[in-house]
DORO-748979 format. One record per atom (N, C-alpha, C): x, y, z. Coordinates in nm, 3 decimals, always signed. Each point is the difference from the previous one (the first is absolute). Example, Ala and Ser with C-alpha at 12.3 -4.5 7.8 and 13.67 -1.06 7.14 Angstrom:
BEGIN
[atom [+1.319, -0.569, +0.780]]
[atom [-0.089, +0.119, +0.000]]
[atom [+0.090, +0.120, +0.000]]
[atom [-0.035, +0.105, -0.072]]
[atom [+0.082, +0.119, +0.006]]
[atom [-0.077, +0.109, +0.073]]
***
This chain:
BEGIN
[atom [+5.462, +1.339, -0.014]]
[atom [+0.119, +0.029, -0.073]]
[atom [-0.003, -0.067, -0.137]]
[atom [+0.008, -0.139, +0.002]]
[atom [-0.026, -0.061, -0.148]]
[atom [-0.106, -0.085, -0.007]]
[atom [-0.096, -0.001, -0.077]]
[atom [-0.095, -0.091, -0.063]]
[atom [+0.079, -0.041, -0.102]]
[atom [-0.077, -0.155, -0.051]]
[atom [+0.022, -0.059, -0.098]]
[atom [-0.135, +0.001, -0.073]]
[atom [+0.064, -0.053, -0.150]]
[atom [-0.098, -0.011, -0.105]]
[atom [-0.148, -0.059, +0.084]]
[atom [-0.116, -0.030, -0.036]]
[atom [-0.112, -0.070, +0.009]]
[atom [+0.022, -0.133, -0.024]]
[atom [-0.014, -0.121, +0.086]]
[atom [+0.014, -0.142, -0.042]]
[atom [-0.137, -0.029, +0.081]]
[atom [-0.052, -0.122, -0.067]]
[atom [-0.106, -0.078, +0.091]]
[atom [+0.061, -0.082, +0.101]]
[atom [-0.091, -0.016, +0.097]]
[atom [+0.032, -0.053, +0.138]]
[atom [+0.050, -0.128, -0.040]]
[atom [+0.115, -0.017, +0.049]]
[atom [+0.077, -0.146, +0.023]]
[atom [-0.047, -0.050, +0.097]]
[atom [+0.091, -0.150, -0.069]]
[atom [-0.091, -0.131, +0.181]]
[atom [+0.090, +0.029, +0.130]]
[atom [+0.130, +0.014, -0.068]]
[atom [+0.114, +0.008, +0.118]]
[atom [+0.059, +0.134, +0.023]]
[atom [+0.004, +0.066, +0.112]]
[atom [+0.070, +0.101, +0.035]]
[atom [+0.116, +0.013, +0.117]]
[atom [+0.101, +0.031, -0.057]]
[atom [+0.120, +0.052, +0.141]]
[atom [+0.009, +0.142, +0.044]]
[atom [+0.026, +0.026, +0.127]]
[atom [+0.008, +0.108, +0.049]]
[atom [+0.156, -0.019, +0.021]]
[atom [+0.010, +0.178, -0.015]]
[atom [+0.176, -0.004, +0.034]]
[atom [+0.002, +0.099, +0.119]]
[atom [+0.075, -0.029, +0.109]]
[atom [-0.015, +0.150, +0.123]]
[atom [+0.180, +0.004, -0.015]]
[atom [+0.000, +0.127, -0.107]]
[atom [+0.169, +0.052, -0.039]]
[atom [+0.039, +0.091, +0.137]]
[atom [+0.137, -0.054, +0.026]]
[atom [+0.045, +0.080, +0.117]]
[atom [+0.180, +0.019, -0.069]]
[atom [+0.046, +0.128, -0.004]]
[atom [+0.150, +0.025, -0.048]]
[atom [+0.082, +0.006, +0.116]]
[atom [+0.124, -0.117, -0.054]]
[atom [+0.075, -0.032, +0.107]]
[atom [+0.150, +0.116, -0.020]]
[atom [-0.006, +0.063, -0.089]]
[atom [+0.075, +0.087, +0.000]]
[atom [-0.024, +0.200, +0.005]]
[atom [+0.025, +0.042, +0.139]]
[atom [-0.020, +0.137, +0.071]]
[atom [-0.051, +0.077, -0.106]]
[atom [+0.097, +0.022, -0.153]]
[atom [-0.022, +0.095, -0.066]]
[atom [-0.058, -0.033, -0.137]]
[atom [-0.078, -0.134, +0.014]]
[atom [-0.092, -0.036, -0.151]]
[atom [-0.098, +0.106, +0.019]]
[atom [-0.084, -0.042, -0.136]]
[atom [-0.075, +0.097, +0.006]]
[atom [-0.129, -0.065, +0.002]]
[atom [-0.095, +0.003, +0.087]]
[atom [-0.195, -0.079, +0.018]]
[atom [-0.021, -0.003, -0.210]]
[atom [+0.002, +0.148, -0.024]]
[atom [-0.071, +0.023, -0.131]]
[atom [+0.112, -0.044, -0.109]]
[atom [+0.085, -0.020, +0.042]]
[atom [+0.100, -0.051, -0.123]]
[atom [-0.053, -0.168, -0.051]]
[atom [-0.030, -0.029, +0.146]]
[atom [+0.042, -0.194, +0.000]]
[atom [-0.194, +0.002, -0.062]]
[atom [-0.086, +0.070, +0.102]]
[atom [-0.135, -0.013, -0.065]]
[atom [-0.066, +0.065, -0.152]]
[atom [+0.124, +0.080, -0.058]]
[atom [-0.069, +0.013, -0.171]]
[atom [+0.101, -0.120, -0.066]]
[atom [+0.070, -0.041, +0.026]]
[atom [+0.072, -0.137, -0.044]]
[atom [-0.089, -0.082, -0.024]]
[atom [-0.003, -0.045, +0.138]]
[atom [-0.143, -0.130, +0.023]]
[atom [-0.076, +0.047, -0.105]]
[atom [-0.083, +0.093, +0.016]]
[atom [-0.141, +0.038, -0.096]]
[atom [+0.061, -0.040, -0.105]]
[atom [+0.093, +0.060, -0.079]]
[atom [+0.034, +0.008, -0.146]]
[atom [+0.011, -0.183, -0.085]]
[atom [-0.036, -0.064, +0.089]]
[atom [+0.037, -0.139, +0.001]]
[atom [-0.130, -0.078, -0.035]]
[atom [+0.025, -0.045, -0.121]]
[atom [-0.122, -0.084, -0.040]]
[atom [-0.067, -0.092, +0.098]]
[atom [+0.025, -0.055, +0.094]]
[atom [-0.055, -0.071, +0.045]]
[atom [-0.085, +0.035, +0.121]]
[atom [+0.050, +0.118, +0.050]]
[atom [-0.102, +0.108, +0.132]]
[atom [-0.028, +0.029, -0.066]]
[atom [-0.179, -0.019, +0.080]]
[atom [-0.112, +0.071, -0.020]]
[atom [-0.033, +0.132, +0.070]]
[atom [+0.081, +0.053, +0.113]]
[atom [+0.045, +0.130, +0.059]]
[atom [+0.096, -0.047, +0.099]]
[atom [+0.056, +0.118, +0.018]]
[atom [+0.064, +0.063, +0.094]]
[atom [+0.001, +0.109, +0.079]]
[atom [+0.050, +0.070, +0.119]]
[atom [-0.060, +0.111, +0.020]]
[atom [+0.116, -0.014, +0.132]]
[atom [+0.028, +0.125, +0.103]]
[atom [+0.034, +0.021, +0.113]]
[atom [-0.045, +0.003, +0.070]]
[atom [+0.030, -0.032, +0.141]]
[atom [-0.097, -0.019, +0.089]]
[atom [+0.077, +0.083, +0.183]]
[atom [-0.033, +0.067, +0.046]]
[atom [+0.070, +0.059, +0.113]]
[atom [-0.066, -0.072, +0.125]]
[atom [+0.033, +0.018, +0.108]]
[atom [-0.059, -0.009, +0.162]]
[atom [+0.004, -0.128, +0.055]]
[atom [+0.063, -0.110, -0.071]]
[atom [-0.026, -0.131, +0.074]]
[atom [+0.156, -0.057, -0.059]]
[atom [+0.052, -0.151, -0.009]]
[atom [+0.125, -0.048, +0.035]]
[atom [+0.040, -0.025, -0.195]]
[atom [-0.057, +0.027, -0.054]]
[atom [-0.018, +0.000, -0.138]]
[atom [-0.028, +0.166, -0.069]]
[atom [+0.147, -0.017, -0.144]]
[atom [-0.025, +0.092, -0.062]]
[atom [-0.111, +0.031, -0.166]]
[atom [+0.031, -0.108, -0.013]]
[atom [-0.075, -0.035, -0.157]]
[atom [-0.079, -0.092, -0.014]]
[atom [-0.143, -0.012, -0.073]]
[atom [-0.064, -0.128, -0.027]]
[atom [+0.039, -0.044, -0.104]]
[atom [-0.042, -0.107, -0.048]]
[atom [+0.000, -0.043, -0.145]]
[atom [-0.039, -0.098, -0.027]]
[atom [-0.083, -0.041, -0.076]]
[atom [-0.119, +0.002, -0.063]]
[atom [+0.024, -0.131, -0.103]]
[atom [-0.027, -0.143, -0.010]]
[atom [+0.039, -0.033, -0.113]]
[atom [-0.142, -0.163, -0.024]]
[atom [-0.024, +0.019, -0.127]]
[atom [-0.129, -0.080, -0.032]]
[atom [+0.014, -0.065, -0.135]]
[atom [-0.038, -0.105, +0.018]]
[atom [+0.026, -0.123, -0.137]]
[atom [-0.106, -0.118, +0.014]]
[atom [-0.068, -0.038, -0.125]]
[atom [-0.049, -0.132, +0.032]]
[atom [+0.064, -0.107, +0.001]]
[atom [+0.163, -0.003, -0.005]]
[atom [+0.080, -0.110, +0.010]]
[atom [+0.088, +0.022, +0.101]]
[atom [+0.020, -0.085, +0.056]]
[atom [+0.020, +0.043, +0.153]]
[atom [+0.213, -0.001, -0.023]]
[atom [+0.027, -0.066, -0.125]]
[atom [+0.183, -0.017, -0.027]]
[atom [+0.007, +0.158, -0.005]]
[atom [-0.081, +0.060, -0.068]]
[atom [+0.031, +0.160, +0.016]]
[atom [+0.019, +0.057, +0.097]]
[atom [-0.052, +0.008, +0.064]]
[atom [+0.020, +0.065, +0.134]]
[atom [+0.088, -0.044, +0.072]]
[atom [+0.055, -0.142, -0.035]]
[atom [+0.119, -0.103, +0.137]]
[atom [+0.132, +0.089, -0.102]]
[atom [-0.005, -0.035, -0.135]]
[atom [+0.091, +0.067, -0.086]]
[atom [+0.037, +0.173, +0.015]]
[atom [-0.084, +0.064, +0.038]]
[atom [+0.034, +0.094, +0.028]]
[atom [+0.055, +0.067, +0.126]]
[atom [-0.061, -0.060, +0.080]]
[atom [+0.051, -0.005, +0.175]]
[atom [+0.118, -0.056, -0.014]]
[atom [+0.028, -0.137, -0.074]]
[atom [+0.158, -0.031, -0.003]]
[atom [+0.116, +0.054, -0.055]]
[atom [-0.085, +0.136, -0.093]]
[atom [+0.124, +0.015, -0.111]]
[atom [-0.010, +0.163, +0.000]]
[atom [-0.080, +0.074, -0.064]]
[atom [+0.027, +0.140, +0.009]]
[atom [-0.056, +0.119, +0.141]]
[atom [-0.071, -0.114, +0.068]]
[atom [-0.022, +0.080, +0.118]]
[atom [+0.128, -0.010, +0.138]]
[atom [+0.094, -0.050, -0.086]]
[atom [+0.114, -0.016, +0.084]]
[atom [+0.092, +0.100, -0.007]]
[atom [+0.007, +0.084, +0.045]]
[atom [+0.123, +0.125, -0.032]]
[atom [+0.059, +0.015, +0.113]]
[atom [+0.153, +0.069, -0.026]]
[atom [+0.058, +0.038, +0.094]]
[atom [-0.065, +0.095, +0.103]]
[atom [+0.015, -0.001, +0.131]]
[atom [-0.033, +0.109, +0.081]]
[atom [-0.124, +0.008, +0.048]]
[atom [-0.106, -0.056, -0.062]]
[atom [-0.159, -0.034, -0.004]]
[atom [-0.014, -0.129, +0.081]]
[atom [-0.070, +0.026, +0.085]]
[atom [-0.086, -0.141, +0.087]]
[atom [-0.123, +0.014, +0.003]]
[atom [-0.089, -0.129, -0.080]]
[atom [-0.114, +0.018, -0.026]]
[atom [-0.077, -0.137, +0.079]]
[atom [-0.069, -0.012, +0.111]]
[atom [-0.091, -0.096, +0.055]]
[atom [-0.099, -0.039, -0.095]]
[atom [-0.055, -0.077, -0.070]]
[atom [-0.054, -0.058, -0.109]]
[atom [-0.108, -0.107, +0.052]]
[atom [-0.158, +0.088, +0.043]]
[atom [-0.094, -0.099, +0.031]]
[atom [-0.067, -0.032, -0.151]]
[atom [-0.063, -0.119, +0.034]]
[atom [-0.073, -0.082, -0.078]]
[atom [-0.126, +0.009, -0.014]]
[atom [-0.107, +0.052, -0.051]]
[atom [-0.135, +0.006, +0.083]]
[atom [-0.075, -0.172, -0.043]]
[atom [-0.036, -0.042, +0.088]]
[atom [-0.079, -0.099, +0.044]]
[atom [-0.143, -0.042, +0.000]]
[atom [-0.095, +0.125, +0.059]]
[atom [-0.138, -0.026, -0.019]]
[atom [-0.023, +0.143, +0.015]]
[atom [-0.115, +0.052, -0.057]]
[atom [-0.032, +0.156, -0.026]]
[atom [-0.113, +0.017, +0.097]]
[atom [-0.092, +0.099, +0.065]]
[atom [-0.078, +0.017, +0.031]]
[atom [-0.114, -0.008, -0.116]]
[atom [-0.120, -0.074, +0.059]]
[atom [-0.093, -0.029, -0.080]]
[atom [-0.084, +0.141, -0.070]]
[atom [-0.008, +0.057, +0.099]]
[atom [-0.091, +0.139, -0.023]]
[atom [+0.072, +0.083, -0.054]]
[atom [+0.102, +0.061, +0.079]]
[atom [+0.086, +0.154, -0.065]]
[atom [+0.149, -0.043, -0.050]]
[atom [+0.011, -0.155, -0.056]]
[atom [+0.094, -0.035, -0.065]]
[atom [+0.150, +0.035, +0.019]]
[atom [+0.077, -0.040, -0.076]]
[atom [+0.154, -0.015, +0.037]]
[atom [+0.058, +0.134, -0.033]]
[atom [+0.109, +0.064, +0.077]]
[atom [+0.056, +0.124, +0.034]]
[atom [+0.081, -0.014, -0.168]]
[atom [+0.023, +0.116, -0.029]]
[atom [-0.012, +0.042, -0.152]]
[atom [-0.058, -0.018, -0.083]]
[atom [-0.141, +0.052, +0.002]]
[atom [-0.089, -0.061, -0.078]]
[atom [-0.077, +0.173, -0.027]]
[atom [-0.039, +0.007, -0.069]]
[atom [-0.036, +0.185, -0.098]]
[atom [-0.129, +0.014, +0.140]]
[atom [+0.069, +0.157, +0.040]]
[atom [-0.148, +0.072, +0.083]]
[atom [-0.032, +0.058, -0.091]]
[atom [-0.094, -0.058, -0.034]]
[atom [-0.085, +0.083, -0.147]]
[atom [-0.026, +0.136, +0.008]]
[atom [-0.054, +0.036, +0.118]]
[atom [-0.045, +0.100, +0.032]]
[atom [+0.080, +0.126, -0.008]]
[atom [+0.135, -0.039, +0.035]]
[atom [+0.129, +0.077, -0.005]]
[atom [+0.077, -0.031, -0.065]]
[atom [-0.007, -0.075, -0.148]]
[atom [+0.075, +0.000, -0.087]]
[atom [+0.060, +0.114, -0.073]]
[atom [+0.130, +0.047, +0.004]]
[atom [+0.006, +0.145, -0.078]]
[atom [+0.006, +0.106, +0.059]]
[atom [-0.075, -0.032, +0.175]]
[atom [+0.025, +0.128, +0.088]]
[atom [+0.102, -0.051, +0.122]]
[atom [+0.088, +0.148, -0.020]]
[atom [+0.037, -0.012, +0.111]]
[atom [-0.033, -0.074, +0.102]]
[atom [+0.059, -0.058, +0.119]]
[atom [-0.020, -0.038, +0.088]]
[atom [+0.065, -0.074, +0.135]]
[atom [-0.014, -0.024, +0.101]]
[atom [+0.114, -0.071, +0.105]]
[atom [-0.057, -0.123, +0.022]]
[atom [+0.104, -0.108, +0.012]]
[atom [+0.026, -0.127, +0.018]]
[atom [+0.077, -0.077, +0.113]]
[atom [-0.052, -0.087, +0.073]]
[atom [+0.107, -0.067, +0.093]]
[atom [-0.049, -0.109, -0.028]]
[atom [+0.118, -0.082, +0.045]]
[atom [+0.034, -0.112, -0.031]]
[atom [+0.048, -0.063, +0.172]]
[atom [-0.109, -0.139, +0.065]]
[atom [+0.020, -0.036, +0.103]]
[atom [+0.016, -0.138, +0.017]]
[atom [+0.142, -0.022, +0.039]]
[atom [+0.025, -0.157, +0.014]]
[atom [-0.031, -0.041, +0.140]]
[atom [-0.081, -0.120, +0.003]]
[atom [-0.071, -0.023, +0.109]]
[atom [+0.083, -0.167, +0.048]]
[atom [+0.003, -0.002, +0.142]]
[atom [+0.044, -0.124, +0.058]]
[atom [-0.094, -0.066, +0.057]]
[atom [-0.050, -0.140, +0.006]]
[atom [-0.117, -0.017, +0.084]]
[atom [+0.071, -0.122, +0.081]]
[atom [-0.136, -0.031, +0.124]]
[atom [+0.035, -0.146, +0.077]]
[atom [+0.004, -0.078, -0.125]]
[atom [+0.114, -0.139, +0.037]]
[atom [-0.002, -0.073, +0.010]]
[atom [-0.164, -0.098, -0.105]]
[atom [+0.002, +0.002, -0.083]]
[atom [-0.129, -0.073, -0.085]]
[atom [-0.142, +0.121, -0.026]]
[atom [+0.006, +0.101, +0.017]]
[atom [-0.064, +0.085, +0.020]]
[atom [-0.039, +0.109, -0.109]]
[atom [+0.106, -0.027, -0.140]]
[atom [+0.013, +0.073, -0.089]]
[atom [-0.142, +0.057, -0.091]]
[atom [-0.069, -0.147, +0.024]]
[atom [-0.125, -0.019, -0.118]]
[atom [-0.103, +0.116, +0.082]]
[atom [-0.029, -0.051, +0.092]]
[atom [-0.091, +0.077, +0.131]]
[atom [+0.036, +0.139, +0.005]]
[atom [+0.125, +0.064, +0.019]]
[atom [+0.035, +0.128, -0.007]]
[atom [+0.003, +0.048, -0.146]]
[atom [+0.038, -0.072, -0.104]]
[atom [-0.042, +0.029, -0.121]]
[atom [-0.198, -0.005, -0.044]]
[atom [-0.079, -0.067, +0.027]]
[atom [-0.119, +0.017, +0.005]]
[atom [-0.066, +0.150, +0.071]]
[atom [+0.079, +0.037, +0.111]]
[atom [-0.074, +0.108, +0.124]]
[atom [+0.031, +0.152, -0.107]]
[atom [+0.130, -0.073, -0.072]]
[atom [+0.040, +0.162, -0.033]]
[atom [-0.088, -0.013, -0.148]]
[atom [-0.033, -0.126, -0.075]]
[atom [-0.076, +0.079, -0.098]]
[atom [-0.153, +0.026, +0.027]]
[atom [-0.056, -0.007, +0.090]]
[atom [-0.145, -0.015, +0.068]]
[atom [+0.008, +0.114, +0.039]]
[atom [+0.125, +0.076, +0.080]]
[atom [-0.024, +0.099, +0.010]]
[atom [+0.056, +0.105, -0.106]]
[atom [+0.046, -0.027, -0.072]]
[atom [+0.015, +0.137, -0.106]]
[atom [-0.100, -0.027, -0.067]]
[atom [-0.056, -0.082, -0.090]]
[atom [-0.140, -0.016, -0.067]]
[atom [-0.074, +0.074, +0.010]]
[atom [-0.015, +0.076, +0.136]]
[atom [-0.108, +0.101, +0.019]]
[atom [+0.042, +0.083, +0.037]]
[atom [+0.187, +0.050, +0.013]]
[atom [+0.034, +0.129, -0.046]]
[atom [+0.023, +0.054, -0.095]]
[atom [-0.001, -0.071, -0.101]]
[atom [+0.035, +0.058, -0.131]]
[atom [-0.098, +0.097, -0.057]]
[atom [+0.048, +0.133, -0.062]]
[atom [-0.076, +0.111, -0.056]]
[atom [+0.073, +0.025, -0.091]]
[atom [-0.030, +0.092, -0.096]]
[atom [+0.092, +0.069, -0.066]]
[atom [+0.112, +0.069, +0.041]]
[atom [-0.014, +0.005, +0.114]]
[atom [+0.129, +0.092, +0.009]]
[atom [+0.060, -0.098, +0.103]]
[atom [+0.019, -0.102, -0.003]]
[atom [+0.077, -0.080, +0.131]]
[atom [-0.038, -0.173, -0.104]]
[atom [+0.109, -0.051, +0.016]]
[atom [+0.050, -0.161, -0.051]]
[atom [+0.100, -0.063, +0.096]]
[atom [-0.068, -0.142, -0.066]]
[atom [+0.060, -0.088, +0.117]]
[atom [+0.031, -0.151, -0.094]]
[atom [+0.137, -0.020, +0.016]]
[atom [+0.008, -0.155, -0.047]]
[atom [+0.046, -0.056, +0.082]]
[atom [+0.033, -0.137, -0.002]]
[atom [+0.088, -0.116, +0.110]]
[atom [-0.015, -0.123, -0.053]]
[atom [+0.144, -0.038, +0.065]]
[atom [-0.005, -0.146, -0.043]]
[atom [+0.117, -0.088, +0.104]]
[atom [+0.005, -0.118, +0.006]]
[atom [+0.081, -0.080, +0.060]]
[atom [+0.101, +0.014, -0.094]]
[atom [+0.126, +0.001, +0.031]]
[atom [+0.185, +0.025, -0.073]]
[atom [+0.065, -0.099, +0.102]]
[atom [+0.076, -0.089, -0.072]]
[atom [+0.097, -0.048, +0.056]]
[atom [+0.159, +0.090, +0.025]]
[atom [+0.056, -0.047, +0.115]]
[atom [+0.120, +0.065, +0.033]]
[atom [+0.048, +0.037, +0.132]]
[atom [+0.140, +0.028, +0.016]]
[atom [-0.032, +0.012, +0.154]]
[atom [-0.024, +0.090, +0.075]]
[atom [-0.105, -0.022, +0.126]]
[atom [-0.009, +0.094, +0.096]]
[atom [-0.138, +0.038, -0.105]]
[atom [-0.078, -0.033, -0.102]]
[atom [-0.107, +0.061, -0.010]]
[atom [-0.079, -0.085, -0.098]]
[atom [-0.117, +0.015, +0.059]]
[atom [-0.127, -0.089, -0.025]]
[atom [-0.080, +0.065, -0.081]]
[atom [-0.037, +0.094, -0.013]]
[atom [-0.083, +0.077, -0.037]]
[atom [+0.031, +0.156, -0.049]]
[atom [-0.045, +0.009, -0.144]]
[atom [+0.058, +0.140, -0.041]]
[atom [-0.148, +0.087, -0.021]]
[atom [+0.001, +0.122, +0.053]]
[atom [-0.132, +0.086, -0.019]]
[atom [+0.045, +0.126, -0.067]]
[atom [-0.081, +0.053, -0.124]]
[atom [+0.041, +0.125, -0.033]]
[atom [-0.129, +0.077, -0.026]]
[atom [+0.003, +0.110, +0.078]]
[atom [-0.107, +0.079, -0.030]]
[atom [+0.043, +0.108, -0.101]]
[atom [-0.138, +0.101, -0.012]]
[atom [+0.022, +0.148, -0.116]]
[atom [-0.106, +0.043, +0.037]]
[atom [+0.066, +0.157, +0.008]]
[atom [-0.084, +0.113, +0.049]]
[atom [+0.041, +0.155, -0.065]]
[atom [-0.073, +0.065, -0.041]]
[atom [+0.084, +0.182, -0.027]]
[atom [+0.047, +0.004, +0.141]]
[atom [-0.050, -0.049, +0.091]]
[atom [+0.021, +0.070, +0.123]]
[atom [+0.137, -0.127, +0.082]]
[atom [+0.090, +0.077, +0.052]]
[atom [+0.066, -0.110, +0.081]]
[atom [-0.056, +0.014, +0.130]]
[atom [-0.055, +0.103, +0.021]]
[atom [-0.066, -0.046, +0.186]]
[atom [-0.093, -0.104, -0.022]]
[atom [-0.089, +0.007, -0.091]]
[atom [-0.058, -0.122, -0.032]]
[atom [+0.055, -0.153, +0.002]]
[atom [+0.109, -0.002, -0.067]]
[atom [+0.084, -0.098, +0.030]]
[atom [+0.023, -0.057, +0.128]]
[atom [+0.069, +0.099, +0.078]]
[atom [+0.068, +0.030, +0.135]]
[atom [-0.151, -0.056, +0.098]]
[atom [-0.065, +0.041, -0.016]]
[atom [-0.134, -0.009, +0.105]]
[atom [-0.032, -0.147, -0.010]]
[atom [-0.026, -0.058, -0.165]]
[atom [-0.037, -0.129, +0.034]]
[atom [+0.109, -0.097, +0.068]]
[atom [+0.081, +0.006, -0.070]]
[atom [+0.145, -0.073, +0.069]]
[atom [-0.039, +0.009, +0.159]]
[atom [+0.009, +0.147, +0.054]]
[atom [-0.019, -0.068, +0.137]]
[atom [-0.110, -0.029, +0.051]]
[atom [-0.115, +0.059, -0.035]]
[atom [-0.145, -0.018, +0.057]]
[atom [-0.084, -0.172, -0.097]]
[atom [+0.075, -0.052, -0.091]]
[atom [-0.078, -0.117, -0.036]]
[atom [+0.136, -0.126, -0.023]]
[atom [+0.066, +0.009, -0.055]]
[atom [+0.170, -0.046, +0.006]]
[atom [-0.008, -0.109, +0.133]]
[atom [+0.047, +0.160, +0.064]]
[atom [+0.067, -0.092, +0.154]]
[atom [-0.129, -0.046, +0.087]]
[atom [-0.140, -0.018, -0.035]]
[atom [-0.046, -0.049, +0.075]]
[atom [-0.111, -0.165, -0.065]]
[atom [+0.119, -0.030, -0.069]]
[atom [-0.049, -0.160, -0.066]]
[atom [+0.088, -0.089, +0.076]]
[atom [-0.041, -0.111, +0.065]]
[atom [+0.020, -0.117, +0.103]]
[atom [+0.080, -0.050, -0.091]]
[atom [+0.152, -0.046, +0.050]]
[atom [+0.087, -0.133, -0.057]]
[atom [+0.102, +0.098, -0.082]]
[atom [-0.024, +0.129, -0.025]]
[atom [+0.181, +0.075, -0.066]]
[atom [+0.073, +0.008, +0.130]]
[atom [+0.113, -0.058, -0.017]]
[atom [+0.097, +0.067, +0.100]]
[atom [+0.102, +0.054, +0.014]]
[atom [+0.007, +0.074, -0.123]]
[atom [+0.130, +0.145, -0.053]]
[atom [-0.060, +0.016, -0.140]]
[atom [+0.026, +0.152, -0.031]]
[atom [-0.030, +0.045, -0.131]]
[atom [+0.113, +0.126, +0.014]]
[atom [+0.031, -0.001, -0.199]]
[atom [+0.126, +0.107, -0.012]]
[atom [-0.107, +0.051, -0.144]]
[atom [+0.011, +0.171, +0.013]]
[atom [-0.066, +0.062, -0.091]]
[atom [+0.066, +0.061, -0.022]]
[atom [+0.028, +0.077, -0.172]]
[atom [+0.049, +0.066, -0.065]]
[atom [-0.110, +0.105, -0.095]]
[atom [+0.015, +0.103, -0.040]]
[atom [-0.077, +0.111, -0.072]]
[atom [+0.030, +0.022, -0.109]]
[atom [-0.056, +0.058, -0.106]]
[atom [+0.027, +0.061, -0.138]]
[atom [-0.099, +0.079, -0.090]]
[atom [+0.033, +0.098, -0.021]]
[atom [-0.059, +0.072, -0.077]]
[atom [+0.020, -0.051, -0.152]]
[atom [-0.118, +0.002, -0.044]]
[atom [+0.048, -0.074, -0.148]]
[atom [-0.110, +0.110, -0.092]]
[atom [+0.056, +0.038, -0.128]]
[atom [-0.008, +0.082, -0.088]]
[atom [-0.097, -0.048, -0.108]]
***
């Protein structure tokens, strides 16, 4: 739905998982807002899981991002869960980060917040970039990283033209890494 300008990769990034607390807002009203906002680096909608909107926000000074979470990402009617990311995957790096490959094309996106045991985060964060490392093609991407917040340890976002593609790894490589013990996924077609 909205890209932002081109910026180079910041040190610090927040994730926003937008959910509207009022029946008759609108997903695309509250997410070209966000976008239009200097300080997101995207935004976009997201359907199928407990979250309506992502959003996207990156700075090498970390008051930016506390400043903005405190002040204009506060609106009426909007409830936004606000992880922190923490440590990135070494190999296929931290979730919003350019699929080169599919820059510019069409394509579908999910976005998977992961819960793990109890001390287990690093280990289930290691399995999942070991194993996307050697799924990645052109036509299929994979980032992750440890996010602080509650109820989730771990954020994974893949990209594919294809959403069965999506759909297949989620359940055939996803749910079978030792130490997650709940995951909530959401979808998006992004332009």
């Amino acid at each position: 739905m909205a890209k932002k300008k081109k910026k180079k990769d910041a040190y610090f990034s927040a994730y926003g998982f937008l959910s509207l607390a009022e029946p008759d807002a609108s997903v695309t009203d509250a997410i070209a807002d966000y976008a239009a906002m200097d300080e997101v680096s995207f935004a976009h909608a997201f359907v199928g899981g407990s979250f309506d909107g992502f959003v996207v926000v990156k700075s090498d000074v970390f008051e930016v991002i506390q400043s903005f979470i405190l002040g204009p990402a506060r609106r009426p009617g909007e409830l936004i869960d606000w992880t922190i990311l923490v440590a990135a995957a070494v190999i296929i790096r931290a979730p919003h980060k350019k699929f080169v490959a599919m820059e510019g094309e069409p394509h579908h996106e999910s976005l998977t917040r992961i819960s793990t045991e109890p001390r287990k985060a690093a280990a289930v964060l290691a399995a999942i970039d070991a194993l996307y490392a050697e799924k990645i093609t052109a036509d299929f991407g994979a980032r992750a990283a440890i996010v602080t917040g509650p109820k989730v340890d771990i954020l994974v976002e893949l990209a594919s033209p294809s959403i069965e593609a999506l759909q297949g790894s989620i359940l055939d490589d996803l749910t079978k890494i030792p130490g997650i013990t709940a995951s909530d996924t959401s979808f998006a077609f992004v332009e």
